[in-house]
VOGU-3710 file (C-alpha; in Angstrom, 3 decimals, decimal comma):
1> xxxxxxxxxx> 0,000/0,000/0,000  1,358/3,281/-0,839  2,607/5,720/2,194  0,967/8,700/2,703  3,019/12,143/1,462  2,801/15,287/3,374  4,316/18,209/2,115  5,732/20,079/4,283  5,400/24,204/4,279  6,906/26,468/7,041
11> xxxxxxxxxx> 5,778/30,264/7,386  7,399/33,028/8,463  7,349/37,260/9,528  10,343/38,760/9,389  10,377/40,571/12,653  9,948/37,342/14,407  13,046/35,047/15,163  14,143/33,140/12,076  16,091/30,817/14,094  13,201/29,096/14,919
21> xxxxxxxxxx> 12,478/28,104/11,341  15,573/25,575/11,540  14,292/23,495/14,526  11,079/23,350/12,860  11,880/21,985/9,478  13,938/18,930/11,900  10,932/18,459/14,519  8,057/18,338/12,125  10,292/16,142/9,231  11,230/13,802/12,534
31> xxxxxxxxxx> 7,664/13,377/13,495  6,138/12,829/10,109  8,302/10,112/9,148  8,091/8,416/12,771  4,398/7,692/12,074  5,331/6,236/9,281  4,957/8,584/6,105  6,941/10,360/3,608  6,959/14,228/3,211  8,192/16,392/0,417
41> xxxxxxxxxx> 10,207/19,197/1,251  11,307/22,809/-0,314  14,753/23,045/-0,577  15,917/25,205/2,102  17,641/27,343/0,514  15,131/28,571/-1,720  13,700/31,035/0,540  14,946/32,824/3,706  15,234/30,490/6,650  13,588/28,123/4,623
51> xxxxxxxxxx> 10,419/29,379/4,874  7,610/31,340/3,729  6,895/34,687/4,520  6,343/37,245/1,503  3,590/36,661/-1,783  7,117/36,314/-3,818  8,393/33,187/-1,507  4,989/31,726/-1,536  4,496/32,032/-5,455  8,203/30,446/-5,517
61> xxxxxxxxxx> 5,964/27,433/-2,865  3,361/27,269/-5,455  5,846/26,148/-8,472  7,491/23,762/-6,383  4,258/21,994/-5,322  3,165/22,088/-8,922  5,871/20,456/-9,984  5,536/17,828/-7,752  1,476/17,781/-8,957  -0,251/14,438/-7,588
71> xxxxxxxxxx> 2,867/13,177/-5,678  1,672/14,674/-2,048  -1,454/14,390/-0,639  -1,740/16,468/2,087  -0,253/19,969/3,057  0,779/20,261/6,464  1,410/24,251/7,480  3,696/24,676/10,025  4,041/27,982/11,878  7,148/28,199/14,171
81> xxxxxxxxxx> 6,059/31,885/14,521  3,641/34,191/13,658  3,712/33,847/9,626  2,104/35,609/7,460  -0,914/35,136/5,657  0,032/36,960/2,223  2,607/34,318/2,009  0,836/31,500/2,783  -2,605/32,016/0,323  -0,193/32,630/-2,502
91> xxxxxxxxxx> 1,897/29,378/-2,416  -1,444/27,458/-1,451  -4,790/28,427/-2,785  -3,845/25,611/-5,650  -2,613/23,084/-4,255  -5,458/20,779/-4,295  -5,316/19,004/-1,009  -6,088/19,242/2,129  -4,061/21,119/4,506  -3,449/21,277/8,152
101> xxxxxxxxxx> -2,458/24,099/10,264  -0,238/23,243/13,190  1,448/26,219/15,262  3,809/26,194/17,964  3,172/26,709/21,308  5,320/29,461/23,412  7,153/28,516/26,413  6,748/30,161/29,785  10,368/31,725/30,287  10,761/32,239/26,982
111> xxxxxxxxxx> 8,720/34,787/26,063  11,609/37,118/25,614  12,101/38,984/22,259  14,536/36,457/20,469  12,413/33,729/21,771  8,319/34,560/21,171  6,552/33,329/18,652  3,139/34,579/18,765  2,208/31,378/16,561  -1,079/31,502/18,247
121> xxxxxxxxxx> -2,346/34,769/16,992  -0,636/34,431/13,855  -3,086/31,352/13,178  -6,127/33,010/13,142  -4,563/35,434/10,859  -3,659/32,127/8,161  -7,403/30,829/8,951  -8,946/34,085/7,963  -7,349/34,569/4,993  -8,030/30,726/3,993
131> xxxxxxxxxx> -11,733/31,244/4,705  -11,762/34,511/2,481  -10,366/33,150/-0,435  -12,608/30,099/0,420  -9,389/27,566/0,795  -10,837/24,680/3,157  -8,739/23,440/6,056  -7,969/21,372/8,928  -7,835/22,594/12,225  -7,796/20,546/15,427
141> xxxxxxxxxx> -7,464/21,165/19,511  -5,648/22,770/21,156  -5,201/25,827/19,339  -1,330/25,107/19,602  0,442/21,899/19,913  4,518/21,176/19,695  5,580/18,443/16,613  6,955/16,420/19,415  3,912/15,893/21,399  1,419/12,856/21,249
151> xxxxxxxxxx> -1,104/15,106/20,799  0,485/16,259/17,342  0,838/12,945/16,489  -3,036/11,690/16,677  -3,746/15,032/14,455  -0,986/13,802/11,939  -2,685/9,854/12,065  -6,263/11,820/11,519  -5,110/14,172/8,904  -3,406/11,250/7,385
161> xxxxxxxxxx> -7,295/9,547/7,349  -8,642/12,776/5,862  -6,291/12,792/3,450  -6,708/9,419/1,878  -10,903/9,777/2,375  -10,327/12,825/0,200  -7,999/11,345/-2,672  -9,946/7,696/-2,814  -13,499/9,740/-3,326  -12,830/12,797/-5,502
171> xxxxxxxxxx> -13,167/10,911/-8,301  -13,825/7,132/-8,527  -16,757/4,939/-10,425  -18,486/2,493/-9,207  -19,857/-0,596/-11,079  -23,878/-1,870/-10,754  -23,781/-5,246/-11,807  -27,349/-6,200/-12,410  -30,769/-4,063/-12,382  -32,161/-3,365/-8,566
181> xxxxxxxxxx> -34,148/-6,052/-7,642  -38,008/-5,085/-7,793  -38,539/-5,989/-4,050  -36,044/-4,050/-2,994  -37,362/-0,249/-3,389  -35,035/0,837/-0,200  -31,865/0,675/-2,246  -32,604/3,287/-4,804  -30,665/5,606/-5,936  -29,792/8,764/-8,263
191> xxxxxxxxxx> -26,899/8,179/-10,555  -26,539/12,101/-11,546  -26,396/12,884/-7,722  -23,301/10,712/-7,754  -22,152/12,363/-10,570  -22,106/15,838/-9,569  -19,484/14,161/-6,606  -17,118/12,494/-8,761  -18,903/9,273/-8,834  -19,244/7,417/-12,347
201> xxxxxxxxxx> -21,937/4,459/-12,172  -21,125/2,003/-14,702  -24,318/-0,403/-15,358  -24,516/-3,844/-16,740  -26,848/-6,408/-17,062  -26,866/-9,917/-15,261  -27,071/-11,315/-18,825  -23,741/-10,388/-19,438  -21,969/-11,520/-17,117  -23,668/-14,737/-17,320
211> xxxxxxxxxx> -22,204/-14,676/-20,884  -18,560/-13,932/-19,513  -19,211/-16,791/-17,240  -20,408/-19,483/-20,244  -17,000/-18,240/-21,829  -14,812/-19,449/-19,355  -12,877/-23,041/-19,911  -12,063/-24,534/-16,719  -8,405/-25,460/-17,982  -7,819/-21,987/-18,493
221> xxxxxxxxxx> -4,921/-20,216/-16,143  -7,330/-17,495/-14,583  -9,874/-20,007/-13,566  -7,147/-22,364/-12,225  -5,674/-19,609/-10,360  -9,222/-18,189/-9,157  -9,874/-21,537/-7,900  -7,252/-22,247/-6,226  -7,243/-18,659/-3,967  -10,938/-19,715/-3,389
231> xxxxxxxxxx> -10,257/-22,805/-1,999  -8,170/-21,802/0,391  -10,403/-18,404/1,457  -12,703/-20,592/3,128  -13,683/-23,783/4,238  -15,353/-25,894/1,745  -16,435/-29,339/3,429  -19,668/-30,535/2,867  -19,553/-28,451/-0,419  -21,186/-30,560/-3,169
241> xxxxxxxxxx> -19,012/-30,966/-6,579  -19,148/-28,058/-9,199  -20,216/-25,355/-6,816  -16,442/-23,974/-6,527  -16,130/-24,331/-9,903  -19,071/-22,151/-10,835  -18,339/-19,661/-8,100  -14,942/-19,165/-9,230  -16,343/-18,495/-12,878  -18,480/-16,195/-11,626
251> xxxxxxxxxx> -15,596/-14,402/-9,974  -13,069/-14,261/-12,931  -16,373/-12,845/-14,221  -16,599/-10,299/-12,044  -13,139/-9,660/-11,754  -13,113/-9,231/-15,857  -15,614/-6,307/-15,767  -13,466/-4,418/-12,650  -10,504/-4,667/-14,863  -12,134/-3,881/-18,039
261> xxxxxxxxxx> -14,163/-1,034/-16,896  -11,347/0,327/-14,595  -14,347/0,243/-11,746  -12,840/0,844/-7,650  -16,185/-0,286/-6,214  -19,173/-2,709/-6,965  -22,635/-3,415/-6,173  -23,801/-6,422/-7,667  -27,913/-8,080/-7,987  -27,186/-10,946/-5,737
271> xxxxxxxxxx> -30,513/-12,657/-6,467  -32,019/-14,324/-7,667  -31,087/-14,941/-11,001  -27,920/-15,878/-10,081  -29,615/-18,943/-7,343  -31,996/-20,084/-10,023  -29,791/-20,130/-12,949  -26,116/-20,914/-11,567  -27,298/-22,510/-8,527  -24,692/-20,765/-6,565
281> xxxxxxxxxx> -24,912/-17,980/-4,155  -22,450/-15,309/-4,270  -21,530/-13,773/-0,957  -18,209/-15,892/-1,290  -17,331/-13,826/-4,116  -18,553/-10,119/-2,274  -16,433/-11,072/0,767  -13,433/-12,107/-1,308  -13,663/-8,733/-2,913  -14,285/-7,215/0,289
291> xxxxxxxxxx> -11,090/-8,825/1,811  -8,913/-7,115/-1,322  -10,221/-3,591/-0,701  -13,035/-3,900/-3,280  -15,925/-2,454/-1,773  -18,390/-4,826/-2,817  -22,431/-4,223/-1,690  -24,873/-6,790/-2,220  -28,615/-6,020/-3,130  -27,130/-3,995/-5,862
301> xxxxxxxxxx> -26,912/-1,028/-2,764  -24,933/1,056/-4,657  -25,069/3,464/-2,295  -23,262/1,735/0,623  -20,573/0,752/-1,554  -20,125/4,062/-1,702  -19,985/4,501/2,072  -18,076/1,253/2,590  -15,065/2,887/-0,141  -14,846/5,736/2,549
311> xxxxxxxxxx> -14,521/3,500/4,866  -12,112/1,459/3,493  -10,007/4,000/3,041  -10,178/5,887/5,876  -9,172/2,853/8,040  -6,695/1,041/5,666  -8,385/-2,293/6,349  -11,997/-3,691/4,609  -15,453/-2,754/5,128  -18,654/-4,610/4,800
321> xxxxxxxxxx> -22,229/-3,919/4,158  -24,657/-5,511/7,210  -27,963/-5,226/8,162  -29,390/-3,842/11,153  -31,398/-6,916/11,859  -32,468/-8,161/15,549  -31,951/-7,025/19,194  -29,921/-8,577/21,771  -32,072/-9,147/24,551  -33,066/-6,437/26,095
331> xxxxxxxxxx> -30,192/-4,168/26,230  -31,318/-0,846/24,448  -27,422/-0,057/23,305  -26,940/-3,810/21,378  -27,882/-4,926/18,078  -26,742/-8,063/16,008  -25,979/-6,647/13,067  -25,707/-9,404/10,015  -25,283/-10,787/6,529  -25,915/-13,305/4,500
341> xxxxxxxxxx> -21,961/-13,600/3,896  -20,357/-10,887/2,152  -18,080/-10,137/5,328  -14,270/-10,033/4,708  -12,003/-12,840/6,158  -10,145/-10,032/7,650  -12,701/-8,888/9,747  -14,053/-12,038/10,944  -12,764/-14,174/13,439  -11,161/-16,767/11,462
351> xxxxxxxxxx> -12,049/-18,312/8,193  -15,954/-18,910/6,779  -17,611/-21,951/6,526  -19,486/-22,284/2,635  -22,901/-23,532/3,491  -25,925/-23,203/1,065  -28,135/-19,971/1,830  -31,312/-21,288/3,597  -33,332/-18,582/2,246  -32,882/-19,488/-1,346
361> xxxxxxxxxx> -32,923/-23,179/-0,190  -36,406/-22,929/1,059  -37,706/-20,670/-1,553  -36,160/-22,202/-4,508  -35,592/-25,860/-3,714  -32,308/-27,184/-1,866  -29,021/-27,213/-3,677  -29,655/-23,687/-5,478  -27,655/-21,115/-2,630  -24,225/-22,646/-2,223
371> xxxxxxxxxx> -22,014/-19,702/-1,588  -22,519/-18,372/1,892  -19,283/-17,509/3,697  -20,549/-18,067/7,145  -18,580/-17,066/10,590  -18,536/-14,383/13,385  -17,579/-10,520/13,111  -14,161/-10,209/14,982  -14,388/-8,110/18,615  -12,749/-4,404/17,553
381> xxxxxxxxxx> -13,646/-0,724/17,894  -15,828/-0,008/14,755  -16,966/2,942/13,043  -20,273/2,730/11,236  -21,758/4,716/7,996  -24,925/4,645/5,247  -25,586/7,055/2,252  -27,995/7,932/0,304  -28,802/10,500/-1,998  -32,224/12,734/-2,253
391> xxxxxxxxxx> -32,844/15,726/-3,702  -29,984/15,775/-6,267  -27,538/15,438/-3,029  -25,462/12,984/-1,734  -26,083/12,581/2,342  -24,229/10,202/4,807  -24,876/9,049/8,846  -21,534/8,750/11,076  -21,194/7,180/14,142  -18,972/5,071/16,110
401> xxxxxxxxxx> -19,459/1,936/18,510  -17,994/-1,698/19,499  -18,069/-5,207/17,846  -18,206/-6,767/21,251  -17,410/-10,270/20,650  -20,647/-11,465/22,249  -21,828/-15,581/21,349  -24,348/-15,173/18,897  -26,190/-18,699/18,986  -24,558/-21,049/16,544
411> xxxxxxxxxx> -28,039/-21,511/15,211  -28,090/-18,241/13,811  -27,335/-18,633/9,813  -25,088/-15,654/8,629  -22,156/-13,808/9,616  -22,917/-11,729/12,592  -22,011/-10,085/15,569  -22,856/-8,166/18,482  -22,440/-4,375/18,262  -22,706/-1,731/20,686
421> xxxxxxxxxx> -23,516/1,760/20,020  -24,351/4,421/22,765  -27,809/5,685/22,661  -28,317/3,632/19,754  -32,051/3,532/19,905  -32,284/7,270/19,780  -30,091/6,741/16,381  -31,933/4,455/15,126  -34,746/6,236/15,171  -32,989/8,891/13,317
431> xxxxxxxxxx> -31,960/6,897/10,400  -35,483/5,164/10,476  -36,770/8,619/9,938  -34,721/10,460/7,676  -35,393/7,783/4,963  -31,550/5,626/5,379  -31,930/1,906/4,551  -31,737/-1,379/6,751  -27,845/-1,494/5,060  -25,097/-0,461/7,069
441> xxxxxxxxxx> -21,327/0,190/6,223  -19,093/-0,849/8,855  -14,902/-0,911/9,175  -13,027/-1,439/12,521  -11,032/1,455/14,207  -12,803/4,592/15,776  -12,811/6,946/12,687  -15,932/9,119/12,426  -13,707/12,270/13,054  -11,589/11,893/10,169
451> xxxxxxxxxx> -14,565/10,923/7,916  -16,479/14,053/8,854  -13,798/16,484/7,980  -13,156/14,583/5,149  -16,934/14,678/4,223  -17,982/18,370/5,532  -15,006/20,349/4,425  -12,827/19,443/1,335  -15,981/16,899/-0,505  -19,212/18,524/0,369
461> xxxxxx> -21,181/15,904/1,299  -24,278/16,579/3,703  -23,160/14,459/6,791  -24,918/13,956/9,965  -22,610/12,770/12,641  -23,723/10,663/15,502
//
């Protein structure tokens, strides 16, 4: 996975000590790189102290960051002093990222002449200008934090989040593989809303890929191969012959159209077409995707693979789609939250078990809904999320709870677990009322924060946070 690049910008005012530029440029490089990412530097000799400080020095900014054009993504302002605002707008009103403003904090006993800083009024004075020439930014508490502190470091591992929700969603498409399911009204959606975001739906119909599937020789090396990394996924005893065969034809399949079509995301009409006429069920195939970083919704919910891509990339590890489906006892705060099987290895607690999806069993006649990648959702901190769009817009919930690890009865067909939300049934009725559907998008990690900012002020989405 590639690292993260922050380039790095340090402002200056002339009448402030320039020494303190130097130590800067070392602290804030140090720190960056500690966490683990690269940053991109000016050379400093290319301006006084290194830094930025007149409209001439931050034009002279502005060349060097377009000349490094899509190799950063993420601007992190540094002010070791006051700095100045002229400076700053010029080299970064185009730089097409987001940026965060960290100052320095002054020391008590060194508030002398050749020692203040003033970085916290000189802030606002950066901020102001931003919001006039309508520049969006990241700010975050306190007001002013030292590049050595563990605070600075969780607002360098958010910004990092931002940054990568930002870059994966600007532009992406997303593929709808199969027509929405007539049942299923709760899972429409607008595909010129999406547009208007960034977001290209590319449609096909089942009949195709059931034609890419009839084209498929079993000796050939993608099958082979597709089969083989299938077999191993999950656990396939008590699998009758032919069903891994024709799920992992239906996945070169699908795999076929994300290449072709250069799609990052996928919803696909999970049934039931695909029961009655390949006698296979593919959750297997979602969660597989899933486990790769593929956002991949069932129900043809384009929409939460949508959310889920956020996700995704906010956290650095898979998301799934689940349904907000029964009640655990009679705690108010706990849900089981399930699927049929789309759920990614990675955030289950071991491998699935491939049984046949009772549902399609008992509608269609047994032997039709091999495919189910059955388990339990690992325990982990988990943040949760849904879109939709209405009214031309595109509008998201955010919230955060617990996958608690809780025995959900063997009996229970699906891959589930418990999850724990505070004041959930407050929320619920929230989402229940401001027309969300029974789909969910969840990741692991604690990252509604990041997601909001990400979401509210460089994308534009509407957002409600819980």
């Amino acid at each position: 996975m590639k690292k993260t690049k922050f380039a790095l910008y340090f402002g200056n005012r002339g009448f402030f000590p320039g020494s303190l530029i130097a130590g800067a440029r070392e602290e804030l490089k140090e720190t960056v790189e500690k966490l683990g990412f690269e940053t991109l530097i000016m050379d400093e000799d290319a301006t006084r102290y290194g830094a930025v400080e007149t409209a001439e020095e931050g034009r002279r900014y502005a060349a060097f960051l377009e000349e490094n054009r899509g190799n950063y993504d993420g601007v992190i302002l540094c002010l070791p002093n006051f700095g100045d605002e002229n400076g700053a707008i010029a080299a970064l009103r185009d730089c097409g990222v987001p940026i965060l403003i960290q100052a320095y904090p002054d020391e008590i006993g060194k508030m002398d002449f050749a020692n203040r800083r003033d970085s916290y009024c000189g802030k606002f004075s950066i901020m102001d200008v931003f919001y006039q020439h309508k520049l969006p930014f990241t700010v975050y508490k306190p007001h002013v934090v030292h590049p050595k502190s563990e605070e600075f470091e969780k607002h360098v591992l958010d910004f990092a989040a931002v940054c990568r929700v930002v870059k994966s969603m600007k532009r992406f498409s997303v593929g709808a593989i199969g027509a929405r399911t007539t049942a299923f009204k709760t899972v429409r959606f607008d595909e010129l809303a999406l547009q208007k975001y960034g977001i290209t739906t590319e449609t096909f119909d089942l009949s195709e890929l059931f034609m890419r599937i009839k084209n498929i020789k079993a000796e050939s090396d993608r099958f082979i191969e597709k089969r083989d990394h299938l077999s191993k996924y999950a656990n396939w005893g008590g699998v009758p012959d032919g069903k891994l065969e024709t799920l992992s034809k239906l996945a070169v399949a699908v795999d076929d159209l994300i290449d072709e079509y250069k799609l990052d995301t996928i919803a696909l009409r999970c049934w039931d077409e695909i029961e009655k006429e390949l006698r296979v069920s593919p959750c297997v195939i979602l969660s597989e995707l899933n486990d790769r970083g593929i956002a991949a919704s069932c129900e043809l919910d384009v929409c939460n693979a949508v959310a889920m891509h956020a996700l995704s990339a906010a956290s650095q590890v898979p998301a799934t789609v689940l349904d907000w489906n029964n009640n655990y006892g009679d705690d108010d705060d706990k849900c089981i939250l399930f699927h049929c099987g789309p759920v990614p290895q990675k955030l289950m607690e071991g491998k699935g078990q491939i049984v046949e999806h009772k549902m399609f069993a008992k509608s269609y006649g047994a032997g039709c809904g091999w495919g189910c990648n059955v388990g339990r959702i690992a325990a982990s901190p988990m943040t949760y999320a849904s879109a939709k769009t209405e009214d031309g817009k595109l509008a998201f919930y955010l919230g955060e709870g617990r996958i608690t690890g809780e025995p959900v009865e063997e009996e229970f067909f699906g891959t589930a677990g418990v999850a724990e939300i505070e004041n959930l049934q407050d929320k619920l009725l929230v989402i229940g009322k401001t027309g969300y559907r029974h789909h969910v998008g969840v990741t692991f990690g604690h990252l509604a924060g990041p997601i909001e900012e990400a979401f509210k002020t460089y994308l534009g989405y509407e957002t409600l946070r819980f």
